[in-house]
ZADRENZA-972877 format. One record per residue (C-alpha): residue in one letter; x negated, y, z negated. Coordinates in pm, 1 decimal, always signed. Example, Ala and Ser with C-alpha at 12.3 -4.5 7.8 and 13.67 -1.06 7.14 Angstrom:
2
<aa:A, X:-1230.0, Y:-450.0, Z:-780.0> .
<aa:S, X:-1367.0, Y:-106.0, Z:-714.0> .
//
This chain:
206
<aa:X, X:+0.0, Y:+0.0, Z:+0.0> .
<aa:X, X:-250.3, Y:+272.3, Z:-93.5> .
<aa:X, X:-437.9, Y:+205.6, Z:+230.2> .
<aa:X, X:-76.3, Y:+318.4, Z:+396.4> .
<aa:X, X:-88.6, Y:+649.4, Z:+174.4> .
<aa:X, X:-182.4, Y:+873.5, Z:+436.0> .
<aa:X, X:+110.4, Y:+799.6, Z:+625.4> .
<aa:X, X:+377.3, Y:+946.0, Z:+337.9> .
<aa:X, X:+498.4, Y:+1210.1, Z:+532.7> .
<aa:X, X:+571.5, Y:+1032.1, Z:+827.6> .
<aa:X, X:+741.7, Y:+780.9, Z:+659.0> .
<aa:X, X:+919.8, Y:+1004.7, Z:+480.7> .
<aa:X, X:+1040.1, Y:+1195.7, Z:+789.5> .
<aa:X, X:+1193.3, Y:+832.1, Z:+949.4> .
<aa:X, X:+1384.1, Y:+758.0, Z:+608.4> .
<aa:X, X:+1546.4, Y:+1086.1, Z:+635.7> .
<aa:X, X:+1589.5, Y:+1037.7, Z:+992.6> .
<aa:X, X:+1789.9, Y:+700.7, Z:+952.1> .
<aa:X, X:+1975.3, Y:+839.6, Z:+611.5> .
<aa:X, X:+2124.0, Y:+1078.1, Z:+826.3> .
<aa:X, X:+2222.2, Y:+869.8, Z:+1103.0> .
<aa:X, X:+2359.7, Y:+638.9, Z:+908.7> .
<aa:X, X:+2593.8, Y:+881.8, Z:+790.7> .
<aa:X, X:+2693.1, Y:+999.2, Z:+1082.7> .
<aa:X, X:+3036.1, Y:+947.1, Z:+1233.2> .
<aa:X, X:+2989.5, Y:+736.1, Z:+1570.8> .
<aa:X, X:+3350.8, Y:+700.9, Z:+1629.8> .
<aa:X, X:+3338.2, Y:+900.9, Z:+1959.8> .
<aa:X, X:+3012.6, Y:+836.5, Z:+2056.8> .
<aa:X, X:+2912.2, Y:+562.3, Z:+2384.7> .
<aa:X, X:+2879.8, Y:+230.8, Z:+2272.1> .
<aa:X, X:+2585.8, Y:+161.4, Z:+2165.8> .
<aa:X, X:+2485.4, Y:+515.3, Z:+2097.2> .
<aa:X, X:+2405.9, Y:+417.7, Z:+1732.6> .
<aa:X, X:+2131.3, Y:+138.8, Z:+1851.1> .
<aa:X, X:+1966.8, Y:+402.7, Z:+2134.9> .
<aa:X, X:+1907.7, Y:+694.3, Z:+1801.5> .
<aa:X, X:+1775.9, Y:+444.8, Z:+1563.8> .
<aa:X, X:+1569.6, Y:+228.7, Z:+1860.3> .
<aa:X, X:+1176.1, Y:+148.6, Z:+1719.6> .
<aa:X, X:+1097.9, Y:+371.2, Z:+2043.4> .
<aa:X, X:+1284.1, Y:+686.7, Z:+1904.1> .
<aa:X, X:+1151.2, Y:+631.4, Z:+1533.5> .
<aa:X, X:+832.9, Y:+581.2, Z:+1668.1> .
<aa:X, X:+797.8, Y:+911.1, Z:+1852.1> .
<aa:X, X:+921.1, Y:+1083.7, Z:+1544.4> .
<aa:X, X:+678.7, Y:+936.6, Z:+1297.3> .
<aa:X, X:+397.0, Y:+969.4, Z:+1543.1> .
<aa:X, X:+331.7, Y:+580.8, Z:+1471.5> .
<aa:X, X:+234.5, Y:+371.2, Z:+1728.5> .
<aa:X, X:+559.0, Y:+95.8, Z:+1756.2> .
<aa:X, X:+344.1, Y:-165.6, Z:+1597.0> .
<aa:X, X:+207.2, Y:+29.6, Z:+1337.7> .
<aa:X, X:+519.7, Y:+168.1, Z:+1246.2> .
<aa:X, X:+664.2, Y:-167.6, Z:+1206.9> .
<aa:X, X:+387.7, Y:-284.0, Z:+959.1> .
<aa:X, X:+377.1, Y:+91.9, Z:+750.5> .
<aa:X, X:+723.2, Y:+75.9, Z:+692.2> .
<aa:X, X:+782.6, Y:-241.6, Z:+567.3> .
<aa:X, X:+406.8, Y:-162.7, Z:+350.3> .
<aa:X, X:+672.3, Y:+102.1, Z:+201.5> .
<aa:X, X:+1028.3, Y:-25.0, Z:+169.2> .
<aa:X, X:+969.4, Y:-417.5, Z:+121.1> .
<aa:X, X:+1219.5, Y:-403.5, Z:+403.0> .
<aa:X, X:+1171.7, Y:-455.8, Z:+827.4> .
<aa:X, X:+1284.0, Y:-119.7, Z:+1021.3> .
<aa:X, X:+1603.6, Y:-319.7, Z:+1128.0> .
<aa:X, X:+1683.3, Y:-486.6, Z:+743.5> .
<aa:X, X:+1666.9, Y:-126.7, Z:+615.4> .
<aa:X, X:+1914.7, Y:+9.8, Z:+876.4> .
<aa:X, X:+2156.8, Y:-233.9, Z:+840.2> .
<aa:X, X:+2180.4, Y:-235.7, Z:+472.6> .
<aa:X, X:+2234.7, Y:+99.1, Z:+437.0> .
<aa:X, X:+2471.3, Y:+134.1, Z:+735.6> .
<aa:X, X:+2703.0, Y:-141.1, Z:+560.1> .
<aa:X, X:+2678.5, Y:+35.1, Z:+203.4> .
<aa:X, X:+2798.7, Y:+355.9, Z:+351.2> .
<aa:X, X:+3050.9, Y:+115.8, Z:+513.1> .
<aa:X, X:+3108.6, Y:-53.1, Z:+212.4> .
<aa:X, X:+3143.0, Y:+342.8, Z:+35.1> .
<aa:X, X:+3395.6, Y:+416.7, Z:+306.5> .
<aa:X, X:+3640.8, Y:+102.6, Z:+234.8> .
<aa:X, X:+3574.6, Y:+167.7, Z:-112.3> .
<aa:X, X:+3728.7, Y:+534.4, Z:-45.2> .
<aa:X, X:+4020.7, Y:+296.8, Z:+111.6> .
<aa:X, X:+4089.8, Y:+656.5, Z:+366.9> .
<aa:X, X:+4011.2, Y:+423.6, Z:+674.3> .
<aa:X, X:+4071.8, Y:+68.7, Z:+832.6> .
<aa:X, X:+3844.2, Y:-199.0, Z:+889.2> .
<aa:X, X:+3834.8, Y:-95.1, Z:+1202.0> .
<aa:X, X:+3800.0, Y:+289.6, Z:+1179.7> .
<aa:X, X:+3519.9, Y:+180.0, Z:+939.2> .
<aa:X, X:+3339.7, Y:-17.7, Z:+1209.8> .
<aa:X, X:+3394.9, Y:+242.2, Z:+1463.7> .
<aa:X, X:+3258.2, Y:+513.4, Z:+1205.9> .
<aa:X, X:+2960.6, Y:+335.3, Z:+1182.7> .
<aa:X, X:+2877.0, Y:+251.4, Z:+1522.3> .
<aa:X, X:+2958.7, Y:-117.1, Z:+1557.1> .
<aa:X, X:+3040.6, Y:-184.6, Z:+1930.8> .
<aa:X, X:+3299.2, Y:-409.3, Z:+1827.1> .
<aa:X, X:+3494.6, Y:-532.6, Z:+1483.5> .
<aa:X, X:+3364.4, Y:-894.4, Z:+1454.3> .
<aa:X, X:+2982.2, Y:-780.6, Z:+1495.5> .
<aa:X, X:+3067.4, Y:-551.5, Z:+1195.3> .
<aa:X, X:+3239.6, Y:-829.1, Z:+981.3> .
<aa:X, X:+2996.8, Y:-1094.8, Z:+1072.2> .
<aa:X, X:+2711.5, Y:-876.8, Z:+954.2> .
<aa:X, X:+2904.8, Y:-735.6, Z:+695.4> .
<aa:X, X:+2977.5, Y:-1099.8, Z:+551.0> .
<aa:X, X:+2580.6, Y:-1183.7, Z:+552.0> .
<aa:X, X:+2524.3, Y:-898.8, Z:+293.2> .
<aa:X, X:+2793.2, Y:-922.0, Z:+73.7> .
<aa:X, X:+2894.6, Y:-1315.9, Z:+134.5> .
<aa:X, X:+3245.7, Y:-1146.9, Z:+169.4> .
<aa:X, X:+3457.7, Y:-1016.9, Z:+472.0> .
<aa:X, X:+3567.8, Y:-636.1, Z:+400.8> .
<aa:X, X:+3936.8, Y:-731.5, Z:+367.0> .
<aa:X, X:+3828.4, Y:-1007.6, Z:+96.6> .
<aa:X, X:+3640.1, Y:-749.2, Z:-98.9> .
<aa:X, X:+3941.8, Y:-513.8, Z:-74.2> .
<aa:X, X:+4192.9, Y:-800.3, Z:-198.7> .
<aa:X, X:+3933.6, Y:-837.0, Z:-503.8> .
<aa:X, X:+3955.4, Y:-414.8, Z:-537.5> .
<aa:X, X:+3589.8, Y:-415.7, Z:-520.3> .
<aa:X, X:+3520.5, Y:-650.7, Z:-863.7> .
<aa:X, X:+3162.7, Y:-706.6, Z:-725.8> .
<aa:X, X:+3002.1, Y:-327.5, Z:-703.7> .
<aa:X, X:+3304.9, Y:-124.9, Z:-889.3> .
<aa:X, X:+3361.6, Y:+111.7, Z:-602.3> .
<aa:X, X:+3591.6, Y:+389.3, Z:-686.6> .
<aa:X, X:+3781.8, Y:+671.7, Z:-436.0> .
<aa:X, X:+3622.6, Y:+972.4, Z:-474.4> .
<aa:X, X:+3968.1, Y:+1138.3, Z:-554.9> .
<aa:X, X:+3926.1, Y:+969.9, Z:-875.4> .
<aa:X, X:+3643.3, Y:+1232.3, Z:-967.3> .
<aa:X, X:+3758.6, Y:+1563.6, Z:-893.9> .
<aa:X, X:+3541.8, Y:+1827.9, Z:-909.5> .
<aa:X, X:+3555.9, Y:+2081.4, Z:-1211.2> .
<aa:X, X:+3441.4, Y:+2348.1, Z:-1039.3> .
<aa:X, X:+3494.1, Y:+2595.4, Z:-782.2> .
<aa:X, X:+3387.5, Y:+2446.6, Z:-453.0> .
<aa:X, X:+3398.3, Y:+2523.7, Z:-59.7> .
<aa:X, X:+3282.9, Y:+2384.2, Z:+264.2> .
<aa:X, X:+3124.8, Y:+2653.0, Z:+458.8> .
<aa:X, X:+2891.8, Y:+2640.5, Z:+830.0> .
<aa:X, X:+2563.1, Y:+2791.9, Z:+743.7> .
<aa:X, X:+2354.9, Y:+2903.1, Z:+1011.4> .
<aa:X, X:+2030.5, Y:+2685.2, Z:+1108.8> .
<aa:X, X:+1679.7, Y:+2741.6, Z:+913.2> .
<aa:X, X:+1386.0, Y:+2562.0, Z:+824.0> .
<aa:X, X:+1364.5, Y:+2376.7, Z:+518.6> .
<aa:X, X:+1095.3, Y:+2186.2, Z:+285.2> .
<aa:X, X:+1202.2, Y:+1881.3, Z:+133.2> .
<aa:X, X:+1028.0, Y:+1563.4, Z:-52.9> .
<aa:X, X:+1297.7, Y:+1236.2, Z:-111.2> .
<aa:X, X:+1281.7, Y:+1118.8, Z:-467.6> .
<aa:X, X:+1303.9, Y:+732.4, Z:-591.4> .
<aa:X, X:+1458.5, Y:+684.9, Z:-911.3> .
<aa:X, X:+1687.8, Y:+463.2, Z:-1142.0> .
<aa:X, X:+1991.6, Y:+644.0, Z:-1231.1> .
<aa:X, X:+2001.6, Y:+469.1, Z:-1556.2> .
<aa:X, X:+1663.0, Y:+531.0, Z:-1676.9> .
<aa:X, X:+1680.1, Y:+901.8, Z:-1536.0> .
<aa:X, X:+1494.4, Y:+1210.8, Z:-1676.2> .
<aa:X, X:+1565.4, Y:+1559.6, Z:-1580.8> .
<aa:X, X:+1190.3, Y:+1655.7, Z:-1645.0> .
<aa:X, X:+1082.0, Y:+1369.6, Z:-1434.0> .
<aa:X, X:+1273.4, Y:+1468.9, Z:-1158.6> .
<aa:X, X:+1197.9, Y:+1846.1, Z:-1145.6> .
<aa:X, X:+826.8, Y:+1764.5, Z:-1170.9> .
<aa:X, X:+822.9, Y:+1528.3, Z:-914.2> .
<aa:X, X:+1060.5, Y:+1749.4, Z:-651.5> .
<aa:X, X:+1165.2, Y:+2137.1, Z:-711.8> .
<aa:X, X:+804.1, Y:+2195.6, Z:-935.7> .
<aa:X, X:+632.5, Y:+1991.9, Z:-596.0> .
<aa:X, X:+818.4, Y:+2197.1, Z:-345.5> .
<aa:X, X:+791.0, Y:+2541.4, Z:-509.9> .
<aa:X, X:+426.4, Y:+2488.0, Z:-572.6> .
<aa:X, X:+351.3, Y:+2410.8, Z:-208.3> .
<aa:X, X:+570.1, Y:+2665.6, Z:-78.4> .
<aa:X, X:+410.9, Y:+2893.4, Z:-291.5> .
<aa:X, X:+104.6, Y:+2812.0, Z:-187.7> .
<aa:X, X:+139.2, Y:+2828.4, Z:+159.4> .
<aa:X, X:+379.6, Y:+3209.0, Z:+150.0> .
<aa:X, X:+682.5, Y:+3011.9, Z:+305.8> .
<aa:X, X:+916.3, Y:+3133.6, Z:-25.6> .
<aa:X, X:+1221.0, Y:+3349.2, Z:+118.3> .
<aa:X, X:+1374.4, Y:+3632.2, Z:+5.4> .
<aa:X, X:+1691.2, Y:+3448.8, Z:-92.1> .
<aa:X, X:+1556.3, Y:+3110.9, Z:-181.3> .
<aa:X, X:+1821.1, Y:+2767.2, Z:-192.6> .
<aa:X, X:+1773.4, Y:+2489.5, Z:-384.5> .
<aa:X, X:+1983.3, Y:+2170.2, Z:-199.5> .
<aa:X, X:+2038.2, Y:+1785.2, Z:-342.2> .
<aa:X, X:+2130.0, Y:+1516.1, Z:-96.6> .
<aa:X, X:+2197.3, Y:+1168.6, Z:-295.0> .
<aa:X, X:+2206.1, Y:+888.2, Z:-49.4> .
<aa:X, X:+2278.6, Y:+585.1, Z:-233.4> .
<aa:X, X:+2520.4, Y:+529.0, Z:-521.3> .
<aa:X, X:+2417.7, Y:+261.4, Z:-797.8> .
<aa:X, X:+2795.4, Y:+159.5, Z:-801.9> .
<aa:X, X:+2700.0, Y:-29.1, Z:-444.1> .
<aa:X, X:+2300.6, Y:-36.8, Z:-379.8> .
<aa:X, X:+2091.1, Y:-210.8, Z:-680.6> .
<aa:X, X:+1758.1, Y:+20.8, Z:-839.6> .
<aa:X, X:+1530.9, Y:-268.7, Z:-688.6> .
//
């Protein structure tokens, strides 16, 4: 691993690449869209990895293949999504990018050794997903378009249940705002944003 170390950035760069395809909605997109954005060619050219290389650096980081990776996180989000019970199976699949309903449940099976309507009839006993409109927010809140800019960020691996605030802001705002500092790229008006990709309801700490 620490022979990989130099390639952090990189790395970094395809994980948020994928988080955000993943959670993009693919239901009007050309079939197959999904597999063209995420091919090993297009990750490649991002990273600036040779295919090869990029194969053996990112499983050096995740303990996961490119392809393993992808598809467990694009059938959590799926699994999120049925837990949020606001779409079918099949809205689900097409949200996701499946190309066609029995690829999705076939491959959704092999993770969870259950078809999605199974795990609905057992109201999600295995990972305790809840609707979101169970947990409504207490405060004032409002979706607005913001206009592009640049931004800094550094992803940050953690356990949820052994979490510590100090931790955290040492190891991502302190990192950020040193480095920015550093290098004059502070703003005027300066934004802090948090993106959490997985919940521990439905994706493990290991």
């Amino acid at each position: 691993m620490k022979r990989y170390k130099i390639y952090q950035a990189q790395i970094d760069a395809v994980l948020h690449y994928i988080n955000t395809m993943v959670q993009h909605n693919w239901s009007s997109e050309p079939l197959n869209e999904f597999n063209k954005k995420l091919s090993i060619d297009t990750l490649s050219d991002i990273s600036a990895i040779s295919s090869r290389n990029l194969h053996l650096i990112f499983r050096a980081y995740t303990q996961e293949s490119i392809h393993q990776y992808i598809n467990r996180l694009r059938l959590e989000f799926a699994l999120y999504l049925l837990g949020n019970k606001a779409l079918t199976h099949v809205e689900v699949s097409e949200y996701i990018g499946f190309a066609n309903v029995a690829a999705f449940y076939n491959a959704f099976k092999k993770l969870f050794n259950l078809t999605p309507l199974q795990l609905q009839k057992r109201n999600f006993t295995l990972e305790k997903v809840k609707p979101l409109a169970k947990y409504p927010f207490k405060t004032f809140y409002s979706i607005i378009n913001i206009i592009d800019k640049p931004v800094l960020f550094i992803p940050f691996i953690g356990s949820y249940d052994t979490f510590s605030e100090d931790k955290f802001e040492k190891e991502s705002w302190d990192i950020l705002y040193d480095y920015a500092t550093e290098h004059d790229l502070l703003p005027d008006n300066i934004e802090y944003w948090g993106i959490c990709y997985d919940s521990p309801q439905i994706t493990p700490h290991d």
